[in-house]
py3Dmol code that shows the C-alpha trace and the ligand (Angstrom):
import py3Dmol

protein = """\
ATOM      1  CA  UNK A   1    -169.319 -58.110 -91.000  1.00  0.00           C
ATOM      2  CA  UNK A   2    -165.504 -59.193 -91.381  1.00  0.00           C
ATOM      3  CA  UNK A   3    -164.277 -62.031 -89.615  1.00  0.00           C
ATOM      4  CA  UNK A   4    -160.640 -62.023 -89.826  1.00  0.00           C
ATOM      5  CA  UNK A   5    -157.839 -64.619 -89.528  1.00  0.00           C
ATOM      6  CA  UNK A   6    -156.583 -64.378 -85.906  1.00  0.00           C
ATOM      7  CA  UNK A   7    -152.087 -64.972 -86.364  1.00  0.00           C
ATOM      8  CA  UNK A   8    -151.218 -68.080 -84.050  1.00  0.00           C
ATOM      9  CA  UNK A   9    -148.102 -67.589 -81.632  1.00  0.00           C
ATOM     10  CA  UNK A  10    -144.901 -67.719 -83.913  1.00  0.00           C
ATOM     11  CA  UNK A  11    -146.455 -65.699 -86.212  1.00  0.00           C
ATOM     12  CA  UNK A  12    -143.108 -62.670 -86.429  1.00  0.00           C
ATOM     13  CA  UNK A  13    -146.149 -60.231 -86.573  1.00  0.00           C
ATOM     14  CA  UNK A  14    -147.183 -60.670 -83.143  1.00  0.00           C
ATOM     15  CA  UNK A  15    -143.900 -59.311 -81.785  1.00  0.00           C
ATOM     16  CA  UNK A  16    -143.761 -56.118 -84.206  1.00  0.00           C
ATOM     17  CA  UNK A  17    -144.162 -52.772 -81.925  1.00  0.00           C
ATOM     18  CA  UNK A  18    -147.510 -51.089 -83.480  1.00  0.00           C
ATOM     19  CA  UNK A  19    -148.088 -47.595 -84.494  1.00  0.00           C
ATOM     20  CA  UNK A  20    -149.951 -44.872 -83.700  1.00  0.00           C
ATOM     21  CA  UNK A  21    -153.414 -44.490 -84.910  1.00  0.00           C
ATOM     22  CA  UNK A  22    -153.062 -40.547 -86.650  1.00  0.00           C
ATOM     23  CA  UNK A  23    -157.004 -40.156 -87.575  1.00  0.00           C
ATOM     24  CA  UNK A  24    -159.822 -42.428 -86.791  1.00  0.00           C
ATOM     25  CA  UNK A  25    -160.599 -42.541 -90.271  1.00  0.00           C
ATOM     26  CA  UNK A  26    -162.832 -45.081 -91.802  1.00  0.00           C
ATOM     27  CA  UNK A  27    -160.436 -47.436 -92.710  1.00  0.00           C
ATOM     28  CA  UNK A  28    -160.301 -47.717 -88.650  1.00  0.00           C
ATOM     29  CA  UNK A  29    -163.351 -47.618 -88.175  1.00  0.00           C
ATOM     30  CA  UNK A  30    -163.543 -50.807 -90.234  1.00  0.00           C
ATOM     31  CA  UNK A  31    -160.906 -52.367 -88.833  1.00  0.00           C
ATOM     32  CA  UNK A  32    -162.567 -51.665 -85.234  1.00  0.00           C
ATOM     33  CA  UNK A  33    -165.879 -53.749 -86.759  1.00  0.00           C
ATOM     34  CA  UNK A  34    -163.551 -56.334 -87.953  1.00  0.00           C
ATOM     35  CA  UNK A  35    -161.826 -56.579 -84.546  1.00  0.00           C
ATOM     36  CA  UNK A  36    -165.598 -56.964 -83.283  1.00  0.00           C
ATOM     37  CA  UNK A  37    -166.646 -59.601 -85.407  1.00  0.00           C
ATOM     38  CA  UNK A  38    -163.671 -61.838 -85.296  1.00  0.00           C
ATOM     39  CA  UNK A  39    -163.538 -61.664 -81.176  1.00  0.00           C
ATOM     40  CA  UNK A  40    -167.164 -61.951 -80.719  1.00  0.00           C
ATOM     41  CA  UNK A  41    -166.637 -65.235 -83.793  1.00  0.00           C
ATOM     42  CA  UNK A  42    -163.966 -66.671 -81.676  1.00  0.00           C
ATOM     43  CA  UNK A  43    -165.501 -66.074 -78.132  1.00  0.00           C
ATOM     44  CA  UNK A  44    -162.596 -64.056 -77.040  1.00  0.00           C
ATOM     45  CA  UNK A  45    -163.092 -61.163 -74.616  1.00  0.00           C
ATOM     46  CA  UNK A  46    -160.276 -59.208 -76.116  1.00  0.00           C
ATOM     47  CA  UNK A  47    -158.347 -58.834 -79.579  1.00  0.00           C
ATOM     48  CA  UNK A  48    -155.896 -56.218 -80.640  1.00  0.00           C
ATOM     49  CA  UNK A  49    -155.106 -55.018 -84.380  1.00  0.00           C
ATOM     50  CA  UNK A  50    -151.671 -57.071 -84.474  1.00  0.00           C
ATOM     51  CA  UNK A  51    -153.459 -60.549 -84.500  1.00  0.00           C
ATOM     52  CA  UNK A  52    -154.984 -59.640 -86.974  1.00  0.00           C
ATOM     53  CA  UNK A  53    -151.526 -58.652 -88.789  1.00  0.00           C
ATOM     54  CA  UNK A  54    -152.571 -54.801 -88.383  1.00  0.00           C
ATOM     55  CA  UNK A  55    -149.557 -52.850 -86.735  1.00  0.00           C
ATOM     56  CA  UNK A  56    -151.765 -50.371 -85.650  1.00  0.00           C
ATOM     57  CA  UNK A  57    -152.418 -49.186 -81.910  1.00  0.00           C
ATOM     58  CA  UNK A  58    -155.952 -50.173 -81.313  1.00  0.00           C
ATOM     59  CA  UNK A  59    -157.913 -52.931 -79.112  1.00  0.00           C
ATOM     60  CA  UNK A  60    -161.295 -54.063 -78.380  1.00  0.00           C
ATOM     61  CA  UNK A  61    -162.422 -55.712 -75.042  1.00  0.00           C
ATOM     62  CA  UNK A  62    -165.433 -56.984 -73.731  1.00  0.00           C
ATOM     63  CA  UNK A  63    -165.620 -58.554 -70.610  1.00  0.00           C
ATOM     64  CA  UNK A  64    -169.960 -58.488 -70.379  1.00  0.00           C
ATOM     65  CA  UNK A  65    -171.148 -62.082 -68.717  1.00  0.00           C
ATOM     66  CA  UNK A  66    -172.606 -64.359 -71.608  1.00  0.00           C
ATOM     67  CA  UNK A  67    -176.444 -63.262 -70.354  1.00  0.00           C
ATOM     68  CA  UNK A  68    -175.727 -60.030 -70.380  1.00  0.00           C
ATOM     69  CA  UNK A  69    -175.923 -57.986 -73.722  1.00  0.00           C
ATOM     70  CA  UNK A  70    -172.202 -57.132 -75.449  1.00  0.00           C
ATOM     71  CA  UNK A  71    -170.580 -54.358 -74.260  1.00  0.00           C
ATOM     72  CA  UNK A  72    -167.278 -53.466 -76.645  1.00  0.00           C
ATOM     73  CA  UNK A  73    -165.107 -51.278 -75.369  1.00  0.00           C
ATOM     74  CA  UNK A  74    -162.372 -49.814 -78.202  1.00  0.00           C
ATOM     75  CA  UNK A  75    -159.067 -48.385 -77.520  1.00  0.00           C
ATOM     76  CA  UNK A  76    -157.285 -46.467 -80.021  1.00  0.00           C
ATOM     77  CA  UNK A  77    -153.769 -45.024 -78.857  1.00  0.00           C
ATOM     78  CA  UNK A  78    -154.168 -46.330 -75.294  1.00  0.00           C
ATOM     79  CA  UNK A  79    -151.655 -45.283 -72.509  1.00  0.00           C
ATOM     80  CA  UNK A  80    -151.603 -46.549 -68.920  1.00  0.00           C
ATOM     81  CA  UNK A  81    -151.589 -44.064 -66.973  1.00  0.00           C
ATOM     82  CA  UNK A  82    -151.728 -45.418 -63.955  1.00  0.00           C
ATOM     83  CA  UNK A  83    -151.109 -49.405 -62.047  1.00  0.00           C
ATOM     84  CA  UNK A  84    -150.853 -50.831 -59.062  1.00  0.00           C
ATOM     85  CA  UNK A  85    -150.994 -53.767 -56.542  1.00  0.00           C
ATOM     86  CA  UNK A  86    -150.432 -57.463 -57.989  1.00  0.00           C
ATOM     87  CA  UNK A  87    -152.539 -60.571 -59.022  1.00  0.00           C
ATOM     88  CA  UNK A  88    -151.474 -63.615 -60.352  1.00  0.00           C
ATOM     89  CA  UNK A  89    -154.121 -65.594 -62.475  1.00  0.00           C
ATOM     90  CA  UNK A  90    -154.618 -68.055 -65.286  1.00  0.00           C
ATOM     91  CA  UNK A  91    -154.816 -66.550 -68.595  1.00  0.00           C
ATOM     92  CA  UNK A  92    -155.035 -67.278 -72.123  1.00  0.00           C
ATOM     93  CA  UNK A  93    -154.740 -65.616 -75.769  1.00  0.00           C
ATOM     94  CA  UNK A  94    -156.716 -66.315 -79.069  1.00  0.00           C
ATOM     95  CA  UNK A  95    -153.603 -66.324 -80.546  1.00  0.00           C
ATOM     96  CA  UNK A  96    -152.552 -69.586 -78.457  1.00  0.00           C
ATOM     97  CA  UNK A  97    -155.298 -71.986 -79.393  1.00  0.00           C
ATOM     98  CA  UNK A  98    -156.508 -73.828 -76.119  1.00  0.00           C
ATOM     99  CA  UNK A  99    -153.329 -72.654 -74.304  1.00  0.00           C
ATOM    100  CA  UNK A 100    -152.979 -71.163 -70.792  1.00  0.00           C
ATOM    101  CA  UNK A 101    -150.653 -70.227 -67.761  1.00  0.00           C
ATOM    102  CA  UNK A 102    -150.276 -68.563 -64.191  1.00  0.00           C
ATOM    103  CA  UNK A 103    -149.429 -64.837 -65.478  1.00  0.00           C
ATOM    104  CA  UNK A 104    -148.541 -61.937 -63.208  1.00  0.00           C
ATOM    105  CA  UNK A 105    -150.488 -58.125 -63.463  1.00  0.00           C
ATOM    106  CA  UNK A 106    -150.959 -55.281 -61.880  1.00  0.00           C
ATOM    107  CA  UNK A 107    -154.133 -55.420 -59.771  1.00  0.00           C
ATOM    108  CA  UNK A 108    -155.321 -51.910 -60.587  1.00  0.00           C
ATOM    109  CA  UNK A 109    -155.143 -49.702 -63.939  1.00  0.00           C
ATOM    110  CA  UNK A 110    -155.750 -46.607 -65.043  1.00  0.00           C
ATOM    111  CA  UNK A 111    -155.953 -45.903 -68.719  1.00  0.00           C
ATOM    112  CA  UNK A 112    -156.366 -43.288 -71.375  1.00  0.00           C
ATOM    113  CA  UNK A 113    -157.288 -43.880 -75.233  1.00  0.00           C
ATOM    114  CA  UNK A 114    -159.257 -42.697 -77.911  1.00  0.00           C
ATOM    115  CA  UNK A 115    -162.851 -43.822 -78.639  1.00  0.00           C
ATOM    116  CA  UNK A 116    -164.450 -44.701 -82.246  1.00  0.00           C
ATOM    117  CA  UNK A 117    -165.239 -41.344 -82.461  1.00  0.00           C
ATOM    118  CA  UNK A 118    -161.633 -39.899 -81.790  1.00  0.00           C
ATOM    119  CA  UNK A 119    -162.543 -38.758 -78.556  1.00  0.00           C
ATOM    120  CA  UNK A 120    -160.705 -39.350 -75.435  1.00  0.00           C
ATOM    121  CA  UNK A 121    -161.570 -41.209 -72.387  1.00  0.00           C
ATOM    122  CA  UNK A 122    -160.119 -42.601 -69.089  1.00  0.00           C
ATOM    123  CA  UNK A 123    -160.848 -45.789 -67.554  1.00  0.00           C
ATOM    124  CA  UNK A 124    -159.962 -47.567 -64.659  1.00  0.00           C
ATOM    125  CA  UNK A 125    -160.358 -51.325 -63.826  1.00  0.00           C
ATOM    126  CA  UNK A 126    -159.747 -52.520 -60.029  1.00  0.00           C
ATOM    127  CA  UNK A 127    -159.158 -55.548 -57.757  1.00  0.00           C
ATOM    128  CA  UNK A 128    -157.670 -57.894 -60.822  1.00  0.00           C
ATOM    129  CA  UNK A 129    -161.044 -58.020 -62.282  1.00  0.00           C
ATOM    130  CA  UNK A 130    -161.295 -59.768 -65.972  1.00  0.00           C
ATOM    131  CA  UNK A 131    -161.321 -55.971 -67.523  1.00  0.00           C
ATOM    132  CA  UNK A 132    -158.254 -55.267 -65.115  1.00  0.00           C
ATOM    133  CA  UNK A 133    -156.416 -58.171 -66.960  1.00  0.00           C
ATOM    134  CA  UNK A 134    -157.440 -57.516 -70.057  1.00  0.00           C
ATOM    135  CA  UNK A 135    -156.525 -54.038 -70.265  1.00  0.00           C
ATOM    136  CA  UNK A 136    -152.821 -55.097 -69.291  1.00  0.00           C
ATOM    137  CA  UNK A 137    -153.000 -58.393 -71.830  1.00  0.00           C
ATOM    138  CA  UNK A 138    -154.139 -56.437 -74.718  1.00  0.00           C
ATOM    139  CA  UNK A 139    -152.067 -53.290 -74.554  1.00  0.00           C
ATOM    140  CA  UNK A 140    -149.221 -55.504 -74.115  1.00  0.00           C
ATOM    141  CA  UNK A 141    -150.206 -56.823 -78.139  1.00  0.00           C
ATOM    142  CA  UNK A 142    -149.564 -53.269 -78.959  1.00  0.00           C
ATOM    143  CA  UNK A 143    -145.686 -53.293 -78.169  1.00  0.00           C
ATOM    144  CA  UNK A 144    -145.261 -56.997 -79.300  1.00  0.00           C
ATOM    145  CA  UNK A 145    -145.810 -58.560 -76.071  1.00  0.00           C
ATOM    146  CA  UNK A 146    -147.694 -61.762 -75.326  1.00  0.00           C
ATOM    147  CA  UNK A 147    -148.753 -63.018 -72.056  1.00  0.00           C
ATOM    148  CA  UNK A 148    -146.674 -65.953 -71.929  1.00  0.00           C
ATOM    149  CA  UNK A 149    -144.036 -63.282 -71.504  1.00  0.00           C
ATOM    150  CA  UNK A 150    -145.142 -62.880 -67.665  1.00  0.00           C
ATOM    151  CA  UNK A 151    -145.432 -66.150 -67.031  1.00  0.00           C
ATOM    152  CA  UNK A 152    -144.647 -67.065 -63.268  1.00  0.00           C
ATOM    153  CA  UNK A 153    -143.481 -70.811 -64.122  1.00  0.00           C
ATOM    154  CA  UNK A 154    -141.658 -70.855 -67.391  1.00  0.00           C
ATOM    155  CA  UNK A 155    -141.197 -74.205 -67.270  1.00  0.00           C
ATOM    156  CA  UNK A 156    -144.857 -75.309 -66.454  1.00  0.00           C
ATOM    157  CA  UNK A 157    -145.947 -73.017 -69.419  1.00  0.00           C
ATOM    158  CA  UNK A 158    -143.511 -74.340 -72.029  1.00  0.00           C
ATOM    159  CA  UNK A 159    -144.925 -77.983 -71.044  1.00  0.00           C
ATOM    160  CA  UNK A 160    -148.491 -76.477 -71.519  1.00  0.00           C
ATOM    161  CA  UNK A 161    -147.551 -74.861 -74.956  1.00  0.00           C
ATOM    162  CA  UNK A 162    -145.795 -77.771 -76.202  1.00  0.00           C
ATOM    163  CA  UNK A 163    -149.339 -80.017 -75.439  1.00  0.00           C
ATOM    164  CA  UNK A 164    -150.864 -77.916 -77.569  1.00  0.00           C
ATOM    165  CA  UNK A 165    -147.776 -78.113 -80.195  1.00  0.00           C
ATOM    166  CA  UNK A 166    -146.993 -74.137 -79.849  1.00  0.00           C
ATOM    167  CA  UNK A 167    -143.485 -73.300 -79.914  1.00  0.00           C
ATOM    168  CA  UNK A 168    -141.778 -73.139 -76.213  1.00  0.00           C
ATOM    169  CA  UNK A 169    -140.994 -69.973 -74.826  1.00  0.00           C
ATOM    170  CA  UNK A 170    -138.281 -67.314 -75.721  1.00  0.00           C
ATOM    171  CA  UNK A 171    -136.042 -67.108 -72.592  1.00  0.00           C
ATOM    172  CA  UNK A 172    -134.846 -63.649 -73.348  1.00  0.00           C
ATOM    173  CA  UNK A 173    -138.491 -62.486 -73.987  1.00  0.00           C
ATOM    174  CA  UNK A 174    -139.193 -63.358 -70.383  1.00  0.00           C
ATOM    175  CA  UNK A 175    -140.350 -60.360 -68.490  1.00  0.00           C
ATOM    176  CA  UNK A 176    -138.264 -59.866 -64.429  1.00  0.00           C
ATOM    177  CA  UNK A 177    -141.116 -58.583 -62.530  1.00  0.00           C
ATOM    178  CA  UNK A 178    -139.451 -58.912 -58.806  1.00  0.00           C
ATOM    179  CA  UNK A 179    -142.059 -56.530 -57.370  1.00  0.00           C
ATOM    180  CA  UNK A 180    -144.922 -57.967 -58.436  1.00  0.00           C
ATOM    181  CA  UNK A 181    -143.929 -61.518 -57.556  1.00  0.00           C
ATOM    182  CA  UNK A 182    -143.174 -60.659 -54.214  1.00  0.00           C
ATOM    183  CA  UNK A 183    -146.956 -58.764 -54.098  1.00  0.00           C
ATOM    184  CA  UNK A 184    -148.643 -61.905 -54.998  1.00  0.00           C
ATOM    185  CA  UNK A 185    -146.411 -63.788 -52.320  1.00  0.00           C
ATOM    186  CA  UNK A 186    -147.182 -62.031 -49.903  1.00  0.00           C
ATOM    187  CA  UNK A 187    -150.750 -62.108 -50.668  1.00  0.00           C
ATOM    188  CA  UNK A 188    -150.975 -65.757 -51.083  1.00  0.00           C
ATOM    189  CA  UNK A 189    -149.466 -66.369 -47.527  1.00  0.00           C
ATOM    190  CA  UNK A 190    -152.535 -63.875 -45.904  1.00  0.00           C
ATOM    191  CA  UNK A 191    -155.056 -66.062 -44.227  1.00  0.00           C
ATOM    192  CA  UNK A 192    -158.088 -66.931 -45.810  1.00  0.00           C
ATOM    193  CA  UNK A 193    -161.020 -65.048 -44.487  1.00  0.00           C
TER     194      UNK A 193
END
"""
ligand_1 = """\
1
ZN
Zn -153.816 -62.074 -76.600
"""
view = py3Dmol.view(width=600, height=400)
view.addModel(protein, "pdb")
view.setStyle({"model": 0}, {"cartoon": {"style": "trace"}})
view.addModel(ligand_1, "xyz")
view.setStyle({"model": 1}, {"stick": {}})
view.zoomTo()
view.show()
């Protein structure tokens, strides 16, 4: 067991584009058990390889309730393959100690990868569930994205980053996601049931 450093937001390593995965050799396979350890040590339900300073296309989730036993998923070389719908939620990163803001995602994914065993397999996650979110918050690690990139409020998150003396946001990092604001708009203005 390997419980690695997790990089902290301003880290440049966060925001370099990872790369393929070309066998799932052991050396992954240890950095998969590393990626384990260090989530499971910092009660995260997700971590990808470039936390950890690995520029390397792989992520572990696991979304299983605290009473329930752990349930890892790993994706090496994941592409979404499919999304749709829109959800707006709170979210936070392990790489943003004690940090978190409204982000916008898809409601619905679709996604292939490889498994530990270099095997392929789909998955999908509906209705903005935790893996739903996840999927779209760790895959976005892969190509040097972070979530505070889809924030909804810029300016409410760069007051909530600076609390916790992270640096503000990048302005031309900011992700334009017109459709899926107007989704969750929509949605929020539906009567309550
Ligand atoms: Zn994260």
């Amino acid at each position: 067991m390997s419980v690695r450093n997790i990089l902290v937001y301003g880290d440049e390593k966060l925001r370099r584009p990872a790369r393929q995965v070309l066998k799932v050799s052991a050396k992954i396979k240890s950095l998969v058990k590393d990626l384990r350890d260090t989530m499971y040590a910092a009660n995260g339900v997700g971590l990808a390889a470039p936390q950890v300073g690995e520029d390397l296309r792989v992520f572990v989730i696991d979304v299983a309730d605290e009473d329930q036993p752990p349930n890892p998923i790993i994706f090496i070389n994941p592409v979404i393959i499919k999304k749709s719908g829109a959800t707006n939620s709170y979210e936070g990163c392990l790489s943003f100690p004690d940090a978190y803001t409204d982000v916008r995602r898809y409601e619905y994914v679709k996604i292939k990868a490889l498994d530990i065993n270099g095997r392929m397999f789909v998955m999908e996650a509906n209705d903005g569930t935790l893996l739903a979110r996840a999927i779209q918050h760790e895959f976005d690690h892969l190509d040097g994205i972070l979530f505070i990139d889809h924030a909804r409020n810029r300016f409410k998150a760069d007051k909530e980053l600076a609390e916790k003396k992270l640096l503000p946001i990048d302005p031309t990092r900011l992700i334009d996601e017109p459709q899926l604001e107007e989704a969750i708009q929509v949605k929020s203005a539906e009567p309550a049931e």
